[in-house]
TINU-701404 format. One record per atom (N, C-alpha, C, O): residue number from 1; x, y, z; atom name; residue in three letters. Coordinates in steps of 0.2 Angstrom, whole numbers. Atoms other than C-alpha are relative to their C-alpha. Layout:
// residues N
[NUM,[X,Y,Z],"CA","ala"]
...
This chain:
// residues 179
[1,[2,-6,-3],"N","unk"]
[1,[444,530,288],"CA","unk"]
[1,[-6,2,-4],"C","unk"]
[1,[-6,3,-10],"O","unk"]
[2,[6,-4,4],"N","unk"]
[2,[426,538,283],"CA","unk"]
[2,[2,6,1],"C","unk"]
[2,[2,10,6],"O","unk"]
[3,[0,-9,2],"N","unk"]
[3,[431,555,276],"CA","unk"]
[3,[-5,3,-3],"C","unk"]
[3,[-7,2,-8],"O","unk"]
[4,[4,-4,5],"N","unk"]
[4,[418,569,273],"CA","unk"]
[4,[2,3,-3],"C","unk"]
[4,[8,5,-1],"O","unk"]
[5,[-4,-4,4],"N","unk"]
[5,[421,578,259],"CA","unk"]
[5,[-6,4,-2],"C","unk"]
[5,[-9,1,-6],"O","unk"]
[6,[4,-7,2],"N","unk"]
[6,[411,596,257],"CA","unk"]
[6,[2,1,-8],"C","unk"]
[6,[6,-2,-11],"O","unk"]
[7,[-2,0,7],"N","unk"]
[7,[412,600,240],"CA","unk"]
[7,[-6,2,-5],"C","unk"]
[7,[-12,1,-2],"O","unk"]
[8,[3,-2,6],"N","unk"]
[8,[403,607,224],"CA","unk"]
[8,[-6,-5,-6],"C","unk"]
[8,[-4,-9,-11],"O","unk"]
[9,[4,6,4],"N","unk"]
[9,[386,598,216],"CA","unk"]
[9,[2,3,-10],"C","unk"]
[9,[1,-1,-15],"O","unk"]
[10,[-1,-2,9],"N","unk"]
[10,[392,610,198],"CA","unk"]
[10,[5,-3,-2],"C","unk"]
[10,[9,-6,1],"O","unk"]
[11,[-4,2,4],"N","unk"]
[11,[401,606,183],"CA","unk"]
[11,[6,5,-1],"C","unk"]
[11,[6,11,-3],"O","unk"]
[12,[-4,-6,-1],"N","unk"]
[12,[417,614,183],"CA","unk"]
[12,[7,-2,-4],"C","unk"]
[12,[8,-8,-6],"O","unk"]
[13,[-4,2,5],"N","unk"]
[13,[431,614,172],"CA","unk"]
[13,[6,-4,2],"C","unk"]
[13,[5,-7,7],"O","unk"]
[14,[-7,4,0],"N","unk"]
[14,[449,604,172],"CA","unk"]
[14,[4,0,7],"C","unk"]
[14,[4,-4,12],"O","unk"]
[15,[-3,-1,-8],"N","unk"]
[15,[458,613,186],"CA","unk"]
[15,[-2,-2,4],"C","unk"]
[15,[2,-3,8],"O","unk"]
[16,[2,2,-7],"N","unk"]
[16,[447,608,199],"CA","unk"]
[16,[-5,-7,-4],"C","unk"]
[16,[-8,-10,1],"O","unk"]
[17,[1,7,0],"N","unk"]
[17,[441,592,191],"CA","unk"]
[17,[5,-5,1],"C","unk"]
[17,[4,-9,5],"O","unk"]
[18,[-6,6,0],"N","unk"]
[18,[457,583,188],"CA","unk"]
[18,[3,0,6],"C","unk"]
[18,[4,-6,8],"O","unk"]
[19,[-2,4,-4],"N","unk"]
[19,[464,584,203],"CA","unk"]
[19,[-7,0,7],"C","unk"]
[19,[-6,1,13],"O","unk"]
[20,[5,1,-7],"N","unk"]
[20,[448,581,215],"CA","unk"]
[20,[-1,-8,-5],"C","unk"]
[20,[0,-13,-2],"O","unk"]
[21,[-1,7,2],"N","unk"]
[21,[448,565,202],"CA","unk"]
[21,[6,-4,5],"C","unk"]
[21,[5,-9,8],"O","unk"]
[22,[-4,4,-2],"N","unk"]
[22,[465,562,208],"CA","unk"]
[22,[-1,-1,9],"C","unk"]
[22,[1,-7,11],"O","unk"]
[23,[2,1,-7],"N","unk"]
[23,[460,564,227],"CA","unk"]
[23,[-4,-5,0],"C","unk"]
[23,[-3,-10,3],"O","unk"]
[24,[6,8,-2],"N","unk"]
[24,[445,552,226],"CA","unk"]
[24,[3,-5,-3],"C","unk"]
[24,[-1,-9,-3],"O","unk"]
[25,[1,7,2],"N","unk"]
[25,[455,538,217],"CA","unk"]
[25,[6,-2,8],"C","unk"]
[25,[6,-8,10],"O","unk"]
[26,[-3,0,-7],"N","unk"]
[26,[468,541,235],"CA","unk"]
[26,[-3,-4,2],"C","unk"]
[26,[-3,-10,2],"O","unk"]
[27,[5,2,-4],"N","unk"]
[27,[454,539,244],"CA","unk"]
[27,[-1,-7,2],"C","unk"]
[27,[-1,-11,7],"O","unk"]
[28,[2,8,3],"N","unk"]
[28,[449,522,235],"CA","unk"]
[28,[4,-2,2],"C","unk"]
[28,[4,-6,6],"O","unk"]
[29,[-5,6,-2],"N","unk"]
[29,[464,515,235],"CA","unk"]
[29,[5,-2,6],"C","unk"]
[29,[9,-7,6],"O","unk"]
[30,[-1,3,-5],"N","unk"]
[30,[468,517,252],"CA","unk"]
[30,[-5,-1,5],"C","unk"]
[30,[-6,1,11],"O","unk"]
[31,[3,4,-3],"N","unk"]
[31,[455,508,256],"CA","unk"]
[31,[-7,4,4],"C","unk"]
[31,[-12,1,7],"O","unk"]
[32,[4,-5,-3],"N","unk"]
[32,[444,526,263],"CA","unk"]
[32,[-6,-1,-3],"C","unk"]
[32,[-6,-3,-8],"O","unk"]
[33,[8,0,1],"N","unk"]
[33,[424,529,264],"CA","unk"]
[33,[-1,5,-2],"C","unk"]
[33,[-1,9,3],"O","unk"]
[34,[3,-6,0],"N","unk"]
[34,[418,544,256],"CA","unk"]
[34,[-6,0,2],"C","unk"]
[34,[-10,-4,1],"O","unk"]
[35,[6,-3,-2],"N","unk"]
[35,[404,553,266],"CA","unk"]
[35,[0,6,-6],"C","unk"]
[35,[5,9,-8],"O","unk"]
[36,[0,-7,5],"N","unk"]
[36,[397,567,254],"CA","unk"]
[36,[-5,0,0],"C","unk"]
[36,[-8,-4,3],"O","unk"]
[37,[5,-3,0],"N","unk"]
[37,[382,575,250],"CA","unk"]
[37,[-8,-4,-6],"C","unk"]
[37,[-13,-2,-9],"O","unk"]
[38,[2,6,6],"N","unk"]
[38,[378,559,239],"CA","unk"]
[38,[-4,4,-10],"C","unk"]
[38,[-6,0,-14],"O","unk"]
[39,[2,-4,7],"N","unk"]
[39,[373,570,222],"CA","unk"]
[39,[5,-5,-5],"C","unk"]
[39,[10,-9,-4],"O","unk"]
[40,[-1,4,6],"N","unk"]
[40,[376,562,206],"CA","unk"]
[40,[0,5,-6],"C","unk"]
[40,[-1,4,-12],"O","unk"]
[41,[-2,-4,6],"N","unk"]
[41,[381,578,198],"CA","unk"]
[41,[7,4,1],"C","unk"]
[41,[11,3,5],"O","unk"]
[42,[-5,-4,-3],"N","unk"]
[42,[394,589,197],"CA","unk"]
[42,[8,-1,2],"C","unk"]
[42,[11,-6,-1],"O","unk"]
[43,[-8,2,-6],"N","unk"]
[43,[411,589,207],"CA","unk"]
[43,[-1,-5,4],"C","unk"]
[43,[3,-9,6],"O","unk"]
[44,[-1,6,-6],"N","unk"]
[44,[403,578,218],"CA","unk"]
[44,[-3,-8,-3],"C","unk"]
[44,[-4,-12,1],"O","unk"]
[45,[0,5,5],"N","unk"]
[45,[400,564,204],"CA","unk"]
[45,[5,-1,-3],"C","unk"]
[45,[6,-7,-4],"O","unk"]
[46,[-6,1,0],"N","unk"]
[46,[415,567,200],"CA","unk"]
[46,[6,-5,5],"C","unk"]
[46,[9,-10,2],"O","unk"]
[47,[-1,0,-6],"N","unk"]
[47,[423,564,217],"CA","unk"]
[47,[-4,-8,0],"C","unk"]
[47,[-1,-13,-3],"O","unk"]
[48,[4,5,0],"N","unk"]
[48,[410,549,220],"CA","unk"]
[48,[4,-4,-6],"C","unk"]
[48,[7,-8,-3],"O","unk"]
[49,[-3,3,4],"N","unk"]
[49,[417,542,203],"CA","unk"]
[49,[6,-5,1],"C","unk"]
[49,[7,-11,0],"O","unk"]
[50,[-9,3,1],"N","unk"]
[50,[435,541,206],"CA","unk"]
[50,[0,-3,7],"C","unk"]
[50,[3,-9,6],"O","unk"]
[51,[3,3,-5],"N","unk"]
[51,[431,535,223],"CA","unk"]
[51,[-3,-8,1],"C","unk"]
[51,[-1,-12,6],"O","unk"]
[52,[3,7,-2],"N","unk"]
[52,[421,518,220],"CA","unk"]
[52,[5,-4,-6],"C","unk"]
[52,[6,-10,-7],"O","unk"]
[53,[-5,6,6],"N","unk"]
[53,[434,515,203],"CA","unk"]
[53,[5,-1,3],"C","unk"]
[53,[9,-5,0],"O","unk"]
[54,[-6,1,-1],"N","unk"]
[54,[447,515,214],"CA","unk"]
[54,[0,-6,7],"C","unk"]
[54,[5,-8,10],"O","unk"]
[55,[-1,6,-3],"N","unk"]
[55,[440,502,226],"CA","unk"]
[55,[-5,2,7],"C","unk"]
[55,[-6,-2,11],"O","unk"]
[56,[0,-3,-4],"N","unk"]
[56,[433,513,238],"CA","unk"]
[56,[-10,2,2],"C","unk"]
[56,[-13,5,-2],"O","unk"]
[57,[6,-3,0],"N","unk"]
[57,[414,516,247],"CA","unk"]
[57,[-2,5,0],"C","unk"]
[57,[1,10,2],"O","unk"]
[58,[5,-5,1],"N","unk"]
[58,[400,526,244],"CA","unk"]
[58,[-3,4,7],"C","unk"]
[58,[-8,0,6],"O","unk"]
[59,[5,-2,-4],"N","unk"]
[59,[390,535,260],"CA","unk"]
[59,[-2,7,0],"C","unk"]
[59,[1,12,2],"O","unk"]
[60,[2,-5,1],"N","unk"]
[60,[379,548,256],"CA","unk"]
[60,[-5,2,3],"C","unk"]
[60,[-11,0,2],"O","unk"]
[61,[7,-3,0],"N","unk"]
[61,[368,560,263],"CA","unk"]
[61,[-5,5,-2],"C","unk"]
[61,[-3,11,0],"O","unk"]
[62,[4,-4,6],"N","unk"]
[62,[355,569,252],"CA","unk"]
[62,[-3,4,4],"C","unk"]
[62,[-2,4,10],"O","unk"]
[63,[5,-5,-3],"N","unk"]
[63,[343,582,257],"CA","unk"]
[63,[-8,-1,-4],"C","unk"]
[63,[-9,1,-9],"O","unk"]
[64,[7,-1,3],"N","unk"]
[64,[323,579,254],"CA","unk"]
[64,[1,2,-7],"C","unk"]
[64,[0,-2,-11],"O","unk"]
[65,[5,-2,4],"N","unk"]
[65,[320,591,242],"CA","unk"]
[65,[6,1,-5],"C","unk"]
[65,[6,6,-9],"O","unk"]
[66,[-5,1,6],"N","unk"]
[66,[338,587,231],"CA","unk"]
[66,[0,-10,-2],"C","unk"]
[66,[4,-13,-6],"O","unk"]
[67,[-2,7,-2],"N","unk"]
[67,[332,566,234],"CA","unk"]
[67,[1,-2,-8],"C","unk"]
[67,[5,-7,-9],"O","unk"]
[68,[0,2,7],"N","unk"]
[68,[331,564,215],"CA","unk"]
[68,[5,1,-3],"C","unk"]
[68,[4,-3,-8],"O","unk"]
[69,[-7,0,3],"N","unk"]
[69,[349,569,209],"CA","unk"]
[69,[5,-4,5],"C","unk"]
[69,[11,-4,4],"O","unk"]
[70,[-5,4,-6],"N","unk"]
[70,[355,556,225],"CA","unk"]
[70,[3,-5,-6],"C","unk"]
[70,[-1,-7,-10],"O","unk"]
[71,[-3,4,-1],"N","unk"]
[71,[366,545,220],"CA","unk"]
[71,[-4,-9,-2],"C","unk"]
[71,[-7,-11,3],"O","unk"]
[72,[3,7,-2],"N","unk"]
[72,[359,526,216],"CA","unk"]
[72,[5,-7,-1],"C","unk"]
[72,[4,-12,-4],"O","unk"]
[73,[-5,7,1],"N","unk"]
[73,[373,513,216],"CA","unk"]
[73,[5,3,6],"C","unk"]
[73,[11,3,6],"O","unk"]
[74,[-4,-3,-8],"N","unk"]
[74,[379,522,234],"CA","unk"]
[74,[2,-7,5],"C","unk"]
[74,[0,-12,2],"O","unk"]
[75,[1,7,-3],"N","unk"]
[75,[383,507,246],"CA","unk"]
[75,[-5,3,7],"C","unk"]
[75,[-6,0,12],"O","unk"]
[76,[4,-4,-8],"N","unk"]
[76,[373,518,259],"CA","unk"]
[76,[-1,7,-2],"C","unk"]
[76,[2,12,-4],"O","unk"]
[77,[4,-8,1],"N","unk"]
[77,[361,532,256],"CA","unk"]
[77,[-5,2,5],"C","unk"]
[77,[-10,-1,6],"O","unk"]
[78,[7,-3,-4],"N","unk"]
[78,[352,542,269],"CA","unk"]
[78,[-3,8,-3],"C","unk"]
[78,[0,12,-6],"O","unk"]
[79,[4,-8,3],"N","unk"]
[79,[340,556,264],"CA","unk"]
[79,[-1,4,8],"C","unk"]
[79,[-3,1,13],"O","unk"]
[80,[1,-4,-4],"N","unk"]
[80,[339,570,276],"CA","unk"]
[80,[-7,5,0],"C","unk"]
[80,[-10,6,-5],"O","unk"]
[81,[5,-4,1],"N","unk"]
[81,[325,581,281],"CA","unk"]
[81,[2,8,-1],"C","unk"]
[81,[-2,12,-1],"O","unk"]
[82,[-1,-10,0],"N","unk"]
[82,[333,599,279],"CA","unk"]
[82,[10,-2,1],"C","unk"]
[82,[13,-7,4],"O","unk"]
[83,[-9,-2,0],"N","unk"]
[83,[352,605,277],"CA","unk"]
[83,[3,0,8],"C","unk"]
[83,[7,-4,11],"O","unk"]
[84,[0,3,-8],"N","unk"]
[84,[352,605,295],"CA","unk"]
[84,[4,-6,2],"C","unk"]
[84,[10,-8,3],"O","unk"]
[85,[-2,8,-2],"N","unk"]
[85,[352,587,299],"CA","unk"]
[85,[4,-2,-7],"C","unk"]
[85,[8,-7,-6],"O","unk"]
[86,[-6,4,4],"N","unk"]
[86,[362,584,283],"CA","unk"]
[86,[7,0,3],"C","unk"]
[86,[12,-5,3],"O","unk"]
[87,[-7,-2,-3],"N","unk"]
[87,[376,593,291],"CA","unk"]
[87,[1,-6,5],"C","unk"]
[87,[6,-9,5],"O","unk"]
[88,[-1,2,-7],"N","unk"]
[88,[374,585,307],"CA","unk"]
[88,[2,-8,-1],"C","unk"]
[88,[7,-11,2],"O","unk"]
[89,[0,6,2],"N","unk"]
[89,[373,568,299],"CA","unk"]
[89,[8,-3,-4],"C","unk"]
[89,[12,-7,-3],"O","unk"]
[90,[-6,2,-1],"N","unk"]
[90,[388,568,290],"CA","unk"]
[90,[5,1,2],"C","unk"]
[90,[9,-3,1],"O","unk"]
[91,[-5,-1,-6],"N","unk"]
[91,[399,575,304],"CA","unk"]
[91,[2,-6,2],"C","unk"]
[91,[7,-9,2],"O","unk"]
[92,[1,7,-4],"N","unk"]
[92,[392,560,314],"CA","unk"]
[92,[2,-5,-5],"C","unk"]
[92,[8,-6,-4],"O","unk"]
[93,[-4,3,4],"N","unk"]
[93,[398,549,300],"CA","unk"]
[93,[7,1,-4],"C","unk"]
[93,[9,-2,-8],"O","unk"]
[94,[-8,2,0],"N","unk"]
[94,[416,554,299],"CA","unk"]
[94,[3,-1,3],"C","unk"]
[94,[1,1,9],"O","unk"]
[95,[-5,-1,-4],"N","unk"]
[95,[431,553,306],"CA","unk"]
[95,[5,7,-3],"C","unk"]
[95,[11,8,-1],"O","unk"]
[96,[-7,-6,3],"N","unk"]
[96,[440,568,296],"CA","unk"]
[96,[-4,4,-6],"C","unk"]
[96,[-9,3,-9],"O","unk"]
[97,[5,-4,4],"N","unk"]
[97,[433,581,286],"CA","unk"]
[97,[4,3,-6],"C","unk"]
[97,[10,4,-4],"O","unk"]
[98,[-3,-2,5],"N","unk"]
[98,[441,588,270],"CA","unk"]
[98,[-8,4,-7],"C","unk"]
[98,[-13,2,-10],"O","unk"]
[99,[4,-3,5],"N","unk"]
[99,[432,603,260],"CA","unk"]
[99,[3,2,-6],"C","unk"]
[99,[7,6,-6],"O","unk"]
[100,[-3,-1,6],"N","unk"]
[100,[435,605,242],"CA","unk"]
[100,[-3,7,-2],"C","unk"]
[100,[-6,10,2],"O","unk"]
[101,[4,-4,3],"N","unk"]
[101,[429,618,232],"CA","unk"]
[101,[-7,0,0],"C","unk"]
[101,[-10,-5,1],"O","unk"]
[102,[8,-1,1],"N","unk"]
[102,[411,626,231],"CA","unk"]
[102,[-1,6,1],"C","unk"]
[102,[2,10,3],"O","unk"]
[103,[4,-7,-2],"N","unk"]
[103,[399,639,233],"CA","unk"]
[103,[0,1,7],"C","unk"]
[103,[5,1,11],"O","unk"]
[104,[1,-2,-7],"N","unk"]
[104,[389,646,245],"CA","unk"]
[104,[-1,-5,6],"C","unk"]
[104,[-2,-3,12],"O","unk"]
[105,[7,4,-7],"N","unk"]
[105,[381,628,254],"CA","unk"]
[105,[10,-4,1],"C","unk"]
[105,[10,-8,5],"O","unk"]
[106,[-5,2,-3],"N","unk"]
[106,[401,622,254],"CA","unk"]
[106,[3,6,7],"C","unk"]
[106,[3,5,13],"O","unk"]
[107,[-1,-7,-3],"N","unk"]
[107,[406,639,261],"CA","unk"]
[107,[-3,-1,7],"C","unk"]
[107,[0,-2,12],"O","unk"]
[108,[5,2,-7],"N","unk"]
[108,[390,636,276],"CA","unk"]
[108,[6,-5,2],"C","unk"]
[108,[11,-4,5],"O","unk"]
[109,[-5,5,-2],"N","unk"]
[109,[398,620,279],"CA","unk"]
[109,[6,0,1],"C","unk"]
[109,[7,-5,6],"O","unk"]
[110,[-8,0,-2],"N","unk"]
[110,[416,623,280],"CA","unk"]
[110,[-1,6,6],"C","unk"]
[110,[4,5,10],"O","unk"]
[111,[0,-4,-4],"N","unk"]
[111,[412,638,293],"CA","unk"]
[111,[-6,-2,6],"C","unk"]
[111,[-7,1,11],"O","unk"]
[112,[4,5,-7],"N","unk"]
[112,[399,625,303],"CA","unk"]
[112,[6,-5,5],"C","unk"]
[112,[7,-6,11],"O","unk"]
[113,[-3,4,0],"N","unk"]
[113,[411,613,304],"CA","unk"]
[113,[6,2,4],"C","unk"]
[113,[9,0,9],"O","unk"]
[114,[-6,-5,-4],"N","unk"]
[114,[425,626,309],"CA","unk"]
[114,[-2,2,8],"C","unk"]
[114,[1,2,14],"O","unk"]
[115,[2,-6,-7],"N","unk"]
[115,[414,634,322],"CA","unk"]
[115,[-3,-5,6],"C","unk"]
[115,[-4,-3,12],"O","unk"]
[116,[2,5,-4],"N","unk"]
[116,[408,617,330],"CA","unk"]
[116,[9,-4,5],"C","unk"]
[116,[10,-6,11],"O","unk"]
[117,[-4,0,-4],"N","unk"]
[117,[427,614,332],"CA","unk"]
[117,[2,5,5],"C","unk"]
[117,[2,3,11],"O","unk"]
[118,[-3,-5,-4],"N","unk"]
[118,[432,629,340],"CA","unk"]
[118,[-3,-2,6],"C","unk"]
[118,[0,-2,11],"O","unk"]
[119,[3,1,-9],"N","unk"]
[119,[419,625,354],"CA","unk"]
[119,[-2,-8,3],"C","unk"]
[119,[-6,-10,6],"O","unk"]
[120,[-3,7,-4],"N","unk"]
[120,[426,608,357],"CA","unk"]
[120,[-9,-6,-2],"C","unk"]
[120,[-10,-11,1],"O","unk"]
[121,[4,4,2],"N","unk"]
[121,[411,600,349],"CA","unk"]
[121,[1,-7,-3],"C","unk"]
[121,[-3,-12,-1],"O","unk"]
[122,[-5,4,0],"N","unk"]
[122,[422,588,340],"CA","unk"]
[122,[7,1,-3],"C","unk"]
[122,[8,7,-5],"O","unk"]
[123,[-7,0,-1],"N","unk"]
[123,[439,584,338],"CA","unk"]
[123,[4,-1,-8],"C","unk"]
[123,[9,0,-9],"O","unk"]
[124,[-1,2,5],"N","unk"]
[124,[438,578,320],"CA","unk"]
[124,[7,4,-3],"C","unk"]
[124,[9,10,-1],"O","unk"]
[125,[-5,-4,1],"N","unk"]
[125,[454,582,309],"CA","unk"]
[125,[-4,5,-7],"C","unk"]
[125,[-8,1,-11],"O","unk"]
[126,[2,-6,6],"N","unk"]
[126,[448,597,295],"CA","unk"]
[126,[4,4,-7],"C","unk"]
[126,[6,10,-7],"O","unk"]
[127,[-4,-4,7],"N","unk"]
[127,[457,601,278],"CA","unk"]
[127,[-2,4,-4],"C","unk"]
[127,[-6,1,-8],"O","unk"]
[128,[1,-2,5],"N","unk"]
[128,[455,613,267],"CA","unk"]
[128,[4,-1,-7],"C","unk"]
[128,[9,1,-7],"O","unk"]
[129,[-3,2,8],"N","unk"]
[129,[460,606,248],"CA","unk"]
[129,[1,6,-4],"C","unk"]
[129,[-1,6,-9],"O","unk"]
[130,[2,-6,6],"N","unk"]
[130,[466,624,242],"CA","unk"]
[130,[2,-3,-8],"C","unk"]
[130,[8,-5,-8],"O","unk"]
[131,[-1,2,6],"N","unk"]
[131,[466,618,223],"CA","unk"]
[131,[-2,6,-2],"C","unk"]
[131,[-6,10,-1],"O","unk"]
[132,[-3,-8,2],"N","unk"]
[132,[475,632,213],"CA","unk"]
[132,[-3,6,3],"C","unk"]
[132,[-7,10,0],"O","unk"]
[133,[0,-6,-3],"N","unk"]
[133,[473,644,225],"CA","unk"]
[133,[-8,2,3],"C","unk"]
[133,[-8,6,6],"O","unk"]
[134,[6,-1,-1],"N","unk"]
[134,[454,643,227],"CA","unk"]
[134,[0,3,7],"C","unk"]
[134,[-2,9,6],"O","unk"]
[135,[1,-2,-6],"N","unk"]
[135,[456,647,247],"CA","unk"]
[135,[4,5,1],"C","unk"]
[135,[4,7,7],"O","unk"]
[136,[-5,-5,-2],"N","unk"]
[136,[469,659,246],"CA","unk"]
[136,[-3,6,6],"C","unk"]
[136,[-1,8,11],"O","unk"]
[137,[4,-7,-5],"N","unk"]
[137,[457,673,253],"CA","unk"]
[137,[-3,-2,6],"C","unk"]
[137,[-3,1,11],"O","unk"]
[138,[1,-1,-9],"N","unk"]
[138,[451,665,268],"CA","unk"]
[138,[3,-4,2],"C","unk"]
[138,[1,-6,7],"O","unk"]
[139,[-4,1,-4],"N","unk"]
[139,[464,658,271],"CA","unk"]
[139,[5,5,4],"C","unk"]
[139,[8,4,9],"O","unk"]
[140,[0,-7,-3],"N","unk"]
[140,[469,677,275],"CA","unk"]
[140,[-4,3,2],"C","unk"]
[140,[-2,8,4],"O","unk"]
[141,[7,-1,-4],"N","unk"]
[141,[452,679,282],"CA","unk"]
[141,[3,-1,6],"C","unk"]
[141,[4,4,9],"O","unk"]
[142,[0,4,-4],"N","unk"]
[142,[457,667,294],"CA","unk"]
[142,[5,1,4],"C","unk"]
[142,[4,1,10],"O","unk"]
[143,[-6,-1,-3],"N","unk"]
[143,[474,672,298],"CA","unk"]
[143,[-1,7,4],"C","unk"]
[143,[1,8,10],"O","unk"]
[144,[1,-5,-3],"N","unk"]
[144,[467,689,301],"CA","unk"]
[144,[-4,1,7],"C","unk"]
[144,[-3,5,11],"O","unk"]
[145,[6,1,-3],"N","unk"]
[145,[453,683,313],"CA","unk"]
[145,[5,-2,5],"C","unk"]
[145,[4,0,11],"O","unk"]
[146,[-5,5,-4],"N","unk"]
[146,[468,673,321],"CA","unk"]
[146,[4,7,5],"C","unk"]
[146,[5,8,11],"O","unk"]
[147,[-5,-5,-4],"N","unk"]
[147,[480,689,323],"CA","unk"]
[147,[-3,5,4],"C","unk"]
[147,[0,6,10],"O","unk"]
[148,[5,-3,-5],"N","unk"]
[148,[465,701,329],"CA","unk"]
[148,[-4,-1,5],"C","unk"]
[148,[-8,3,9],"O","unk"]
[149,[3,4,-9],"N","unk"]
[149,[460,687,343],"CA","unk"]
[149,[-7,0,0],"C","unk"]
[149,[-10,2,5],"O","unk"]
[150,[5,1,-1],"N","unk"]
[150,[444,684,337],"CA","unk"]
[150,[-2,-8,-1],"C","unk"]
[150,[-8,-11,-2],"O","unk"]
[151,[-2,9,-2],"N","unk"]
[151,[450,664,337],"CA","unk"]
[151,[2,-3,5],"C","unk"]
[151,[8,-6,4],"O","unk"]
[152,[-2,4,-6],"N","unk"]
[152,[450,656,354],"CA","unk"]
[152,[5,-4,0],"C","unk"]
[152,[8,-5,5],"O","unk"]
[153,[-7,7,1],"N","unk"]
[153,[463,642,346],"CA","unk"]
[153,[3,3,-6],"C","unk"]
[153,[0,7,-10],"O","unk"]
[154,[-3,1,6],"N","unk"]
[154,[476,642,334],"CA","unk"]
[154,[-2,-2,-6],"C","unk"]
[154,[-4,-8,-6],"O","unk"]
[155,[5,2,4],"N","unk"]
[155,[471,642,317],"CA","unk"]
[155,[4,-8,-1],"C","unk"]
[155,[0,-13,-2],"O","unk"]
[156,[0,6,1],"N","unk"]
[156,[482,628,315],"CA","unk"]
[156,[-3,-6,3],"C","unk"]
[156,[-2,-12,2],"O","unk"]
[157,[3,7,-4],"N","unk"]
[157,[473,618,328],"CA","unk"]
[157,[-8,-2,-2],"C","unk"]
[157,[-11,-6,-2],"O","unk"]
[158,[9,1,4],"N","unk"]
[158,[456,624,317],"CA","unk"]
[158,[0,-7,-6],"C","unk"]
[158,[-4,-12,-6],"O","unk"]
[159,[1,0,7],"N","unk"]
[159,[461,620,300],"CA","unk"]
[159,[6,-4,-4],"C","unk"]
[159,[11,-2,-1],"O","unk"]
[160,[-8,3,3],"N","unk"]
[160,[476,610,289],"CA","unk"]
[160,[-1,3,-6],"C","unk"]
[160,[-6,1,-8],"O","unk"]
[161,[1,-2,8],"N","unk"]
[161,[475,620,270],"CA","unk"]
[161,[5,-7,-2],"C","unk"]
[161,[9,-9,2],"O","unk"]
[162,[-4,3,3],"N","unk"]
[162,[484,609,260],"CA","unk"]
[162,[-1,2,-8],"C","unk"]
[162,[-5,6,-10],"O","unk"]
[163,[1,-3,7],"N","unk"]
[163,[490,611,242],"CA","unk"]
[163,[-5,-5,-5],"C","unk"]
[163,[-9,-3,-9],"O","unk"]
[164,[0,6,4],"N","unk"]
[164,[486,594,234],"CA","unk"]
[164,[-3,-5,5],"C","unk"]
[164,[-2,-5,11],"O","unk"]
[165,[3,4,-4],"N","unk"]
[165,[476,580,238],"CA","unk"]
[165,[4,-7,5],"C","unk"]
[165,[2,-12,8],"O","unk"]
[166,[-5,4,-2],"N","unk"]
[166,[492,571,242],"CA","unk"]
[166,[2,1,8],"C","unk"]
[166,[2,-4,12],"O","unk"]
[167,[1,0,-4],"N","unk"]
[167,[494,582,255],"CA","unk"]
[167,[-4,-1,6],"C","unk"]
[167,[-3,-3,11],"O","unk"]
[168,[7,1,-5],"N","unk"]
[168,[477,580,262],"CA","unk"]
[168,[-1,-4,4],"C","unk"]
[168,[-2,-4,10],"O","unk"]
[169,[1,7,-4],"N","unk"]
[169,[476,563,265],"CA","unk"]
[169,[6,-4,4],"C","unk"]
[169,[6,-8,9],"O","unk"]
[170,[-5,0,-6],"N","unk"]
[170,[495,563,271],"CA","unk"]
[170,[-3,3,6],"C","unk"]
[170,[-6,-2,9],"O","unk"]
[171,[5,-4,-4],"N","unk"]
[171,[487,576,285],"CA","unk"]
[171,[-4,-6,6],"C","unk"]
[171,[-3,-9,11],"O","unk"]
[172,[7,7,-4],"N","unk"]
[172,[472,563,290],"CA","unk"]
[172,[4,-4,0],"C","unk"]
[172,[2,-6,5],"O","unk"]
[173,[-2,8,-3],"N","unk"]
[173,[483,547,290],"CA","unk"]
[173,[3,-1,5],"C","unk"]
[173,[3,-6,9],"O","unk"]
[174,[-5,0,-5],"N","unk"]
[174,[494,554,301],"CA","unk"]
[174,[-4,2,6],"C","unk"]
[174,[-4,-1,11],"O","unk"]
[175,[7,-2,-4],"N","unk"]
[175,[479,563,311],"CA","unk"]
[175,[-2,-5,6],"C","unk"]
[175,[-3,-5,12],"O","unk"]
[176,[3,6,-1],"N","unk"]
[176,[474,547,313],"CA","unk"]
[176,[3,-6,3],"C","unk"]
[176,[1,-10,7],"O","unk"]
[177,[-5,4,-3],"N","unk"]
[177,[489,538,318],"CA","unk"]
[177,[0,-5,-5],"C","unk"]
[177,[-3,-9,-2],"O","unk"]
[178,[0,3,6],"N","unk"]
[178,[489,528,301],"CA","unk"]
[178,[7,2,-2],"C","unk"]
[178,[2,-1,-4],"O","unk"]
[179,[-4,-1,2],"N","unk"]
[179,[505,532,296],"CA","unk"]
[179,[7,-1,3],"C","unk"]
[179,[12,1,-1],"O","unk"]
């Protein structure tokens, strides 16, 4: 399965290292594609790391004017012209989306990607990775948006939160009918 995975180019400490290590060696060793934002810094070098040691590919899409932190031992690198078409590109290359922590350009991402399902754009399946609690608050954003009916569908048909990236990939395998 090609999994995007949104996520964080900084460097960030333990809690949210160790286990997005432990999710990208999942990845790998069952055999999954990372899609990601091909960067070779950060969380998402991190991520990319545990991913190609555990057996697993590389597919990344950079942006122009980040082409020089991309990634070079990817098994597949596109460069994009604008955050725009990165978006769009890694969509079209997965089949399931899992967003980890980040700023503000995971943040854009995880509420494009949100807002492309809602209006039946695609069907793809969507995880949020709360690691320690990072989503807690919109995850009650979200519930509130749900209770107030300003969400056409159930959030659960939006969004899967999971605790652990054990969950996540359980989530997507089954998603998938892999399981």
């Amino acid at each position: 399965m090609n999994i995007c995975v949104f996520l964080s180019a900084a460097d960030l400490d333990d809690r949210y290292t160790v286990p997005a290590r432990e999710f990208a060696e999942l990845l790998g060793r069952g055999g999954h594609t990372l899609v990601w934002g091909g960067s070779e810094s950060g969380l998402m070098k991190v991520v990319a790391d545990g991913v190609q040691s555990a057996g697993g590919r590389l597919v990344g899409v950079s942006v122009d004017f980040l082409a020089a932190k991309a990634r070079t031992n990817a098994d597949e690198m596109v460069i994009a012209r604008d955050l725009a078409e990165r978006k769009a590109l890694l969509l079209a290359k997965a089949d399931a989306v899992v967003i980890m922590v980040g700023g503000t350009g995971t943040l854009d991402e995880a509420t494009e990607i949100l807002e492309l399902k809602k209006h039946g754009k695609h069907t793809k399946p969507v995880v949020l990775l709360n690691t320690a609690g990072f989503y807690d608050g919109l995850r009650q954003q979200f519930q509130r948006m749900e209770d107030e009916g300003f969400l056409p569908l159930p959030l659960t048909e939006l969004v899967f939160f999971a605790k652990d990236g054990v969950g996540a990939l359980a989530y997507l395998e089954e998603s998938a009918g892999l399981q």
